[in-house]
C-alpha positions, 0 to 999 in steps of 0.5 A: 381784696389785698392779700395779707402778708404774714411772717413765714413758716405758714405758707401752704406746704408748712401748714400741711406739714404741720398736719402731717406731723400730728397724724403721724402720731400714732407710729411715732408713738410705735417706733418709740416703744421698747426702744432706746433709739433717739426716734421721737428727737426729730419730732420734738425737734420739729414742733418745738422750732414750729411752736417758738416761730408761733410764739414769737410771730403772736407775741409781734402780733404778726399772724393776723387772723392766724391769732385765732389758731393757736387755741384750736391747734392746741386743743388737738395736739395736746393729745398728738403730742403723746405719740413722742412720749415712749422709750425703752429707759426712764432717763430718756422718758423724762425727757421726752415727757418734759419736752412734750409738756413744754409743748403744749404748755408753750402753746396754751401761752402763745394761745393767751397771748394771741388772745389778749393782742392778736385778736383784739386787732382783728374786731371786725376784721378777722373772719372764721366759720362758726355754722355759718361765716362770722366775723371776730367781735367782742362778744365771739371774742368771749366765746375764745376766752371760754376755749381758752379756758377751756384749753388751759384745763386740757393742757394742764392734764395732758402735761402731767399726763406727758411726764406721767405716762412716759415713765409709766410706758417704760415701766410697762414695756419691762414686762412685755417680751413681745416686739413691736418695732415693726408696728410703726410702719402700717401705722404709718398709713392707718395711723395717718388716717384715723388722725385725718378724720380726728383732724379734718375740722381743724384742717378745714377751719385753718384753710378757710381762715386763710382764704376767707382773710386773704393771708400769705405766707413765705415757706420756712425752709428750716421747718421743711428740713426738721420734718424731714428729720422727724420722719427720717429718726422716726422709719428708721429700724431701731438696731435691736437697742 
């Protein structure tokens, strides 16, 4: 069977970053906490270039069977999204805050979009593991819309929860003398792996859509710059701020 070449950014080291970033959540979240450091800018930074390149390869209808991801995707990091929420002050907080809603609700849009074009495309042609190999018809294409749905619902409460719960953790810090800008570091490993074992249906349904639908992808150099980014404003010691 012919490989199906789709537009960079969802080549085998770019989907593996992608996960990485979400299972680095946790000490994201950490290294954000008290602290006036930038730390969570590379990580907005990263998912917002990754998630405007989806929004713009499913708007070209350019991801093939990729369409039937950004629901799944979203379903999950609605939730890793948070881990960029803490600050040590509230101007930053809200920023935060919006720009981990805009994520997600970027994502849900590019999700409805992917389902009204993509996968319309892909009847008969696009295949995923469901119990079993199955192949996208209309009737699989009904139970997308109820994920959808489903998905909007969660969206909808995780972006409040964005904005609400980054004011509310600057709050609660104000009264917590401890110090914990050293967490992030075994949260790091630990952090990582607990999110790999939330994660792994999501990893294992991903590669087998791309194997099972002989998709190709080139690399997208400036995605591997920005992870770099995250990581590097994320391990660095918050200089007492």
């Amino acid at each position: 069977m012919s490989t199906n070449i789709i537009v960079p950014g969802f080549s085998l080291l770019n989907r593996w970053l992608l996960y990485t970033s979400a299972m680095l959540s946790p000490a994201q979240f950490a290294s954000g906490w008290k602290s006036n450091c930038p730390s969570a800018i590379g990580f907005l930074a990263y998912n917002w270039y990754t998630q405007i390149q989806w929004y713009r390869a499913v708007k070209a209808k350019q991801l093939h069977a990729l369409a039937m991801l950004p629901v799944h995707y979203n379903t999950i990091c609605c939730f890793t999204y948070l881990g960029g929420i803490p600050s040590g002050n509230y101007p930053m907080a809200v920023l935060l805050g919006l720009g981990s809603a805009g994520l997600m609700i970027l994502n849900n849009i590019s999700g409805w979009v992917s389902y009204v074009t993509g996968q319309v495309e892909g009847y008969g042609v696009f295949r995923f593991y469901f119990f079993g190999w199955r192949t996208l018809s209309p009737g699989w294409h009904k139970f997308f819309l109820l994920w959808q749905i489903s998905d909007s619902l969660e969206t909808a409460v995780c972006a409040v929860l964005a904005v609400g719960g980054a004011i509310a953790a600057v709050y609660a810090s104000k009264d917590d003398d401890e110090e914990y800008w050293w967490a992030k570091y075994p949260l790091i490993p630990i952090g990582a792996a607990v999110m790999m074992f939330i994660m792994w249906p999501l990893v294992m349904w991903t590669e087998l859509v791309v194997a099972s639908n002989h998709i190709d992808s080139a690399t997208d150099w400036v995605a591997v710059w920005l992870f770099i980014a995250q990581v590097a404003t994320m391990i660095v010691p918050s200089c007492g701020l």
